[in-house]
Backbone as JSON Lines, residues from 0, in Angstrom:
{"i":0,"aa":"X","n":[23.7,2.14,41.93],"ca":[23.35,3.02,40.84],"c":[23.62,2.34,39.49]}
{"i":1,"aa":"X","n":[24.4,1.26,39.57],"ca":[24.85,0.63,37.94],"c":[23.73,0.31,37.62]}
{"i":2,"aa":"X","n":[22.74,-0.46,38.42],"ca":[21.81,-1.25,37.97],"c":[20.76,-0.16,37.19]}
{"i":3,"aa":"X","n":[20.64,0.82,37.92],"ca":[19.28,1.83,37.32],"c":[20.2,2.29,35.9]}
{"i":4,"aa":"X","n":[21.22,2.73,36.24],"ca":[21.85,3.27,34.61],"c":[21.72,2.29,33.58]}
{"i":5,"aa":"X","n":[21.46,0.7,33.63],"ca":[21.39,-0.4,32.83],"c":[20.52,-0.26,32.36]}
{"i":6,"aa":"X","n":[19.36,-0.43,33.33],"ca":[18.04,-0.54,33.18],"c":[17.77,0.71,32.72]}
{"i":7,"aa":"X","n":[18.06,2.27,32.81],"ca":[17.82,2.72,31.68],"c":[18.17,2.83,30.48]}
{"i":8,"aa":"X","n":[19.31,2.31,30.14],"ca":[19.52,2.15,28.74],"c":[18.97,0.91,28.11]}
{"i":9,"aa":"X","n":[18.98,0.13,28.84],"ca":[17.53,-1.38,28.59],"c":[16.3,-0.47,28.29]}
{"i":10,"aa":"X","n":[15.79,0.68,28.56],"ca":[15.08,1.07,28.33],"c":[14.56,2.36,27.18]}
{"i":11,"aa":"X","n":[16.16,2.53,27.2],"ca":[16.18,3.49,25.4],"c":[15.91,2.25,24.84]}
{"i":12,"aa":"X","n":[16.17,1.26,24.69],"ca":[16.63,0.24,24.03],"c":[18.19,0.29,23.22]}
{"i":13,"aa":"X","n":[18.77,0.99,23.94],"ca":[20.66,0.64,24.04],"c":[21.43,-0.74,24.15]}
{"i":14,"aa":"X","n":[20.91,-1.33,24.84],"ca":[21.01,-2.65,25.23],"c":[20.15,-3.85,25.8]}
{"i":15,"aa":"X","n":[20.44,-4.49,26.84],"ca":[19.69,-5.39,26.99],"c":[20.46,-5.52,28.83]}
{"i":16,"aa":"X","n":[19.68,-4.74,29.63],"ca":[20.43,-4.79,30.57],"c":[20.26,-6.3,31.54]}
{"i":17,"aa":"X","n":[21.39,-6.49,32.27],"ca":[21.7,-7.83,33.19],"c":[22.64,-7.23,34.73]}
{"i":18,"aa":"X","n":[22.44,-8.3,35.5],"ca":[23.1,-8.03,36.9],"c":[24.32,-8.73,36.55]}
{"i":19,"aa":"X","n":[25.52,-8.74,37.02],"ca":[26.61,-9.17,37.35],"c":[26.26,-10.55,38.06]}
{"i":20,"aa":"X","n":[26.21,-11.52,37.98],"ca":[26.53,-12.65,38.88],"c":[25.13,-13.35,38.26]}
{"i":21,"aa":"X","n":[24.58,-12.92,38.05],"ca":[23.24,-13.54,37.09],"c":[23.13,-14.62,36.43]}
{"i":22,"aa":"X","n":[23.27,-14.36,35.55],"ca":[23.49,-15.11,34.11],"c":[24.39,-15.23,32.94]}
{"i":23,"aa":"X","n":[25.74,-16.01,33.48],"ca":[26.99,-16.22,32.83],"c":[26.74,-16.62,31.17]}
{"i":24,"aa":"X","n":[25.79,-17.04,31.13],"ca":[26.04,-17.76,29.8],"c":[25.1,-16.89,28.99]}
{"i":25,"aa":"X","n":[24.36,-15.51,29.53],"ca":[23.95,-14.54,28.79],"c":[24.84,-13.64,28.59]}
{"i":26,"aa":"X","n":[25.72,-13.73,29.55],"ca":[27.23,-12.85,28.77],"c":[27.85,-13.54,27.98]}
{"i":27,"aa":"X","n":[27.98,-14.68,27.6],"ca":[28.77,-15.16,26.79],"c":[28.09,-15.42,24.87]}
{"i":28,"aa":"X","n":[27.17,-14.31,25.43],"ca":[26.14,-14.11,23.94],"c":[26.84,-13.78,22.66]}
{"i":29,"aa":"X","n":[26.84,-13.85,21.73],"ca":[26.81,-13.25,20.4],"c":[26.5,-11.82,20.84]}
{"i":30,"aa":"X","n":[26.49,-10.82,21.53],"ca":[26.22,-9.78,21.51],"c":[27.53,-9.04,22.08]}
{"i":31,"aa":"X","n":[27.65,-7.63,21.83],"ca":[29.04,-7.17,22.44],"c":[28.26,-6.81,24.27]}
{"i":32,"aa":"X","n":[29.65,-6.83,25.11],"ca":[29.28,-6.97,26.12],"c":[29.94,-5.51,26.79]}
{"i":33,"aa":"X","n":[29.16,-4.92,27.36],"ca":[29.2,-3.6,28.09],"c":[29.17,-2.99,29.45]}
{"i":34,"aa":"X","n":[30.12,-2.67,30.06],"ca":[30.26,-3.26,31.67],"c":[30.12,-1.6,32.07]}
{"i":35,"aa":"X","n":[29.4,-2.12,33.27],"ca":[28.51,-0.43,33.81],"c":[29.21,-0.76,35.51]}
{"i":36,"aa":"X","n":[30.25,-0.52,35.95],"ca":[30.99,-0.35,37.3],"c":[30.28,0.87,38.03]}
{"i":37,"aa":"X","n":[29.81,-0.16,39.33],"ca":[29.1,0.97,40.45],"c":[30.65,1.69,40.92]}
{"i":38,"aa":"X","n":[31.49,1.34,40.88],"ca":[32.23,2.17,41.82],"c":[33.86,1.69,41.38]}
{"i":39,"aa":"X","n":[34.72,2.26,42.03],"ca":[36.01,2.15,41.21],"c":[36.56,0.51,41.4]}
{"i":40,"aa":"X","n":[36.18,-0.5,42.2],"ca":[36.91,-1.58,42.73],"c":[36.24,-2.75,41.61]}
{"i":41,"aa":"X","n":[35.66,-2.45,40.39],"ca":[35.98,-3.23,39.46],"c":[34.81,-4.68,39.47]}
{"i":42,"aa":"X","n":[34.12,-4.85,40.46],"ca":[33.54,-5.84,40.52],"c":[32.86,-6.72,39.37]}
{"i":43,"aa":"X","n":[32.08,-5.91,38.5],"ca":[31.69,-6.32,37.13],"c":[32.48,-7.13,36.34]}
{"i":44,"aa":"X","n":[33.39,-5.91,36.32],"ca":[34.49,-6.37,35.22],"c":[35.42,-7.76,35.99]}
{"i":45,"aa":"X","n":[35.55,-8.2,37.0],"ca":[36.18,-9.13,37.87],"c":[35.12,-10.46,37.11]}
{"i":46,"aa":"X","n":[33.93,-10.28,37.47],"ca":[32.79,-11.33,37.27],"c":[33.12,-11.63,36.01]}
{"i":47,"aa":"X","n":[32.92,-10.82,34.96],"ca":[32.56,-11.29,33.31],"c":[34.22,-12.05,33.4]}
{"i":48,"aa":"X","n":[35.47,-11.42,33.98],"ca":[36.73,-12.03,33.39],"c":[36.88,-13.61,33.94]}
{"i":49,"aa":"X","n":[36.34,-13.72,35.31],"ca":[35.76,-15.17,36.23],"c":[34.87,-16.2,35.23]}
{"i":50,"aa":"X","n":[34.21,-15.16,34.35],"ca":[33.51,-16.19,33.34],"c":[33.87,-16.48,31.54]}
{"i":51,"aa":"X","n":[35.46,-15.73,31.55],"ca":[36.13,-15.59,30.76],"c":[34.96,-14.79,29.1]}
{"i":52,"aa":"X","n":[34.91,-13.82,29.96],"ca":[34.09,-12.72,28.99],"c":[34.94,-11.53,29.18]}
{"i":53,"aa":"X","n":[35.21,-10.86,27.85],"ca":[35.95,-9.45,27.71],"c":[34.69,-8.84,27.37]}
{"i":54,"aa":"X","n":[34.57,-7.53,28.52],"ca":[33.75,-6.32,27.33],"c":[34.75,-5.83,26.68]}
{"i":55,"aa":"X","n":[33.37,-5.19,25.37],"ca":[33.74,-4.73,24.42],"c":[34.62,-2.91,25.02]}
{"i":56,"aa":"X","n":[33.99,-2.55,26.07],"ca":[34.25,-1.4,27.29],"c":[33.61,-1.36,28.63]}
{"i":57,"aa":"X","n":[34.21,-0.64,29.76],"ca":[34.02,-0.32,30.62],"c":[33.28,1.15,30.84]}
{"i":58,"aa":"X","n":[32.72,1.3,31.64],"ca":[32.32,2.61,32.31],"c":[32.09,2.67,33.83]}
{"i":59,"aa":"X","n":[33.13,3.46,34.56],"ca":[33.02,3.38,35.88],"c":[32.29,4.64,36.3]}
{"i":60,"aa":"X","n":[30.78,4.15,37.0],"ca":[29.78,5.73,37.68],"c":[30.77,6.02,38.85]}
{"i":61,"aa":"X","n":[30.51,7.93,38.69],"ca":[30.92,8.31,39.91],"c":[29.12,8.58,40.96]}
{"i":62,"aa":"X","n":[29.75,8.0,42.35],"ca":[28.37,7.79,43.15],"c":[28.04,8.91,43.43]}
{"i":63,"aa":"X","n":[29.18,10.04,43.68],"ca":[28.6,11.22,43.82],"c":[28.15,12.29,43.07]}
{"i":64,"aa":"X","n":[28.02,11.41,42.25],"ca":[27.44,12.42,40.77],"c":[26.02,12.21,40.6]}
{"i":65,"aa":"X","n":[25.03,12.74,39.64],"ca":[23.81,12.33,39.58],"c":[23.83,11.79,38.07]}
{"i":66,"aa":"X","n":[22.85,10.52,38.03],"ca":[22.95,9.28,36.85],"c":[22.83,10.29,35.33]}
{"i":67,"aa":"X","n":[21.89,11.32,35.18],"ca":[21.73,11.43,34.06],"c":[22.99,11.9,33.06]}
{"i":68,"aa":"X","n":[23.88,12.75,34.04],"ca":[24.99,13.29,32.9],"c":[26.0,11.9,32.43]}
{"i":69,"aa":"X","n":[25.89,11.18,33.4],"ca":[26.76,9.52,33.36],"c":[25.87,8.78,32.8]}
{"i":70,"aa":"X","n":[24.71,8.65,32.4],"ca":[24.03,7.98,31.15],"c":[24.32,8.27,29.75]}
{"i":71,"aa":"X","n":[24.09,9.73,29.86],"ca":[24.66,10.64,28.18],"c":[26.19,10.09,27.82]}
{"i":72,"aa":"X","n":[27.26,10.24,29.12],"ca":[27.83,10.03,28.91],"c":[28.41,8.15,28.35]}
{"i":73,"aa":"X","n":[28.2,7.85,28.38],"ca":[28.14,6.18,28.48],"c":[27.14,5.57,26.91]}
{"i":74,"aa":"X","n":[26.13,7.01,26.77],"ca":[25.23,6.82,25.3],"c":[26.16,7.46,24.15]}
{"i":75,"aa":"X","n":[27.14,7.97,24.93],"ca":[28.43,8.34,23.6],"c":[29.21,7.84,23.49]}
{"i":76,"aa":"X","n":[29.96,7.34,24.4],"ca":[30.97,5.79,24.52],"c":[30.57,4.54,23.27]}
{"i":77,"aa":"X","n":[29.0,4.3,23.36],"ca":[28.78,3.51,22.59],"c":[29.41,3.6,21.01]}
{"i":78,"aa":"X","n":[29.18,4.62,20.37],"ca":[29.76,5.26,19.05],"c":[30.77,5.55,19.36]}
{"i":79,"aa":"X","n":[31.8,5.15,20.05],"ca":[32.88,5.45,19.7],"c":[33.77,3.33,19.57]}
């Protein structure tokens, strides 16, 4: 589910969404970096720190929830 919540905010144009394990040296952009966790065991956030990248924040989805209230939520995180 991380990936579709990316890709829709890649698609407000919120960001610029990417996979985890992808493309290290597109995290290490001039851009702030924003970590979207499928599930509580951190994997994202493990990867970017493996490639010595801090996000700017985290957001961990719950799977048993449905994406849209955890999109809104995550489109308010940003402003803060």
């Amino acid at each position: 589910m991380a990936r579709e919540v990316a890709l829709e905010l890649d698609r407000r144009g919120l960001g610029e969404a990417d996979v985890a394990g992808a493309h290290p040296d597109k995290a290490r952009s001039r851009y702030p970096v924003y970590c979207i966790e499928g599930c509580a065991e951190a994997c994202a956030g493990r990867w970017l720190a493996a490639h010595g990248v801090s996000a700017v924040r985290s957001f961990t989805l719950d799977p048993d929830r449905q994406p849209e209230p955890q999109i809104e939520r995550i489109v308010a995180g940003f402003s803060q």
